[in-house]
Every structure is written in structure tokens, then in C-alpha cells.
C-alpha positions as CSV (number, residue, x, y, z in Angstrom):
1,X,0.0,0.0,0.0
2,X,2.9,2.3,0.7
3,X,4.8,1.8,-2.7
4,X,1.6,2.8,-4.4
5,X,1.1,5.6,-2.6
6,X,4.4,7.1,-2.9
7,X,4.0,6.0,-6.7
8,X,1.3,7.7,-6.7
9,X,2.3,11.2,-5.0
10,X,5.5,11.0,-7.6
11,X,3.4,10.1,-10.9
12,X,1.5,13.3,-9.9
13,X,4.2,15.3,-9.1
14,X,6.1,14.3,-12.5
15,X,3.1,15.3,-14.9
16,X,2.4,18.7,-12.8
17,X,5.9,19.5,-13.4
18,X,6.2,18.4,-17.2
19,X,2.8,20.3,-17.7
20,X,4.2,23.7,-16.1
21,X,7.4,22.8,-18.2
22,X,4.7,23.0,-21.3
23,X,5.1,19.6,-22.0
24,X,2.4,17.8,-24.4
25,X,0.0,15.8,-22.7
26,X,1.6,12.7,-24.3
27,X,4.9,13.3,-22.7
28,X,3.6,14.4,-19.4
29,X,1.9,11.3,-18.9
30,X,4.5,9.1,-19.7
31,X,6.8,10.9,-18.1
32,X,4.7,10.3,-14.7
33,X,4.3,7.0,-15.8
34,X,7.4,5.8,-15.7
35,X,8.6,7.8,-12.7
36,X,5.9,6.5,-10.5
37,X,6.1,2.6,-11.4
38,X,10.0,3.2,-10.5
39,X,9.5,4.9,-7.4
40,X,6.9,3.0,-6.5
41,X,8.7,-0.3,-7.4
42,X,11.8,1.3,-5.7
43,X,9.7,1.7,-2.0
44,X,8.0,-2.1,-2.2
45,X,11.7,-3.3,-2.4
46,X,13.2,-0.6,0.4
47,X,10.2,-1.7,2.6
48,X,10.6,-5.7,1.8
49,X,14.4,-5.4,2.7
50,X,13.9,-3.6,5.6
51,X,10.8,-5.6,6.8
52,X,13.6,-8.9,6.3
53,X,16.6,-7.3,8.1
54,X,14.5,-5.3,11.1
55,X,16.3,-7.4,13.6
56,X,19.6,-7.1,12.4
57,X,19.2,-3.7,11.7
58,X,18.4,-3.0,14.8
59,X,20.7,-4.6,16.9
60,X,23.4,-3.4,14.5
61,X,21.6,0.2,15.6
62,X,22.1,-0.3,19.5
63,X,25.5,-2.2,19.6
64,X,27.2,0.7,17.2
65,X,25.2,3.8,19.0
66,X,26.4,2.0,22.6
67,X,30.2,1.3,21.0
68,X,29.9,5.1,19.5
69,X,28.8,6.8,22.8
70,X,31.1,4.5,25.2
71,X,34.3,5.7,22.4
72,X,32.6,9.5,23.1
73,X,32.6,9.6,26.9
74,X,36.5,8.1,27.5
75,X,38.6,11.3,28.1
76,X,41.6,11.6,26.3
77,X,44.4,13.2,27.8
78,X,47.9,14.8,26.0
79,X,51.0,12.7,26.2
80,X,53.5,14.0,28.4
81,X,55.9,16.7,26.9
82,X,59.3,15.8,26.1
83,X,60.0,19.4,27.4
84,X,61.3,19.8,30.7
């Protein structure tokens, strides 16, 4: 339902922008054609990946933000000058 709604939004998009471009009618509509079956198609297979991978996505989310922010809080102090 998602990928044809966001094929959708972009199919309309394209021809209201070939239109104000003075496009024909012809090219307008293929033009939004073809835009929105990619888009579309390009959202099912975004959602069907992520829907797949959720768990390893999200673990992969907490263990690098909790390895990022325990890197962040260590305090990191100068070497000792070889100056007297």
C-alpha cells in the first residue's frame, strides 16, 4: 500500500511539473508513468528489505550507538611533553 502511494504522490508530481514545463500531454503522462512505477517499485523493495533485516538492523543500531557513545565519553588526555 505504501509503494503505491508514494508512486502515486510522484506520478502526480512528474506530470504537474512536465505540464508547467509546457510539456504535451503525451509526454507528461509518460513521463509520470514511468517515474511513479520506478518509485513505487523502488519503496516495495526498500520496505521488503527492511521488513527482512529489522532485527539485524536494529541490533546493529544499539550495539554501534552504545560502541559510539562509550568511544565519546572516555577522556583523552595529552602525552607527556618531552620538554622539561
Amino acid at each position: 500500500m505504501l509503494a503505491v502511494l508514494v508512486g502515486a504522490v510522484v506520478a502526480g508530481g512528474t506530470y504537474l511539473y512536465a505540464k508547467k514545463k509546457k510539456a504535451s500531454t503525451g509526454q507528461s503522462v509518460v513521463a509520470a508513468a514511468a517515474s511513479g512505477a520506478a518509485s513505487g517499485a523502488a519503496t516495495a523493495l526498500a520496505v521488503a528489505v527492511v521488513s527482512a533485516l529489522w532485527l539485524p538492523l536494529l541490533i546493529g543500531g544499539v550495539v554501534g550507538g552504545a560502541y559510539y557513545m562509550g568511544k565519546k565519553k572516555t577522556l583523552k588526555a595529552l602525552p607527556p611533553s618531552s620538554e622539561g
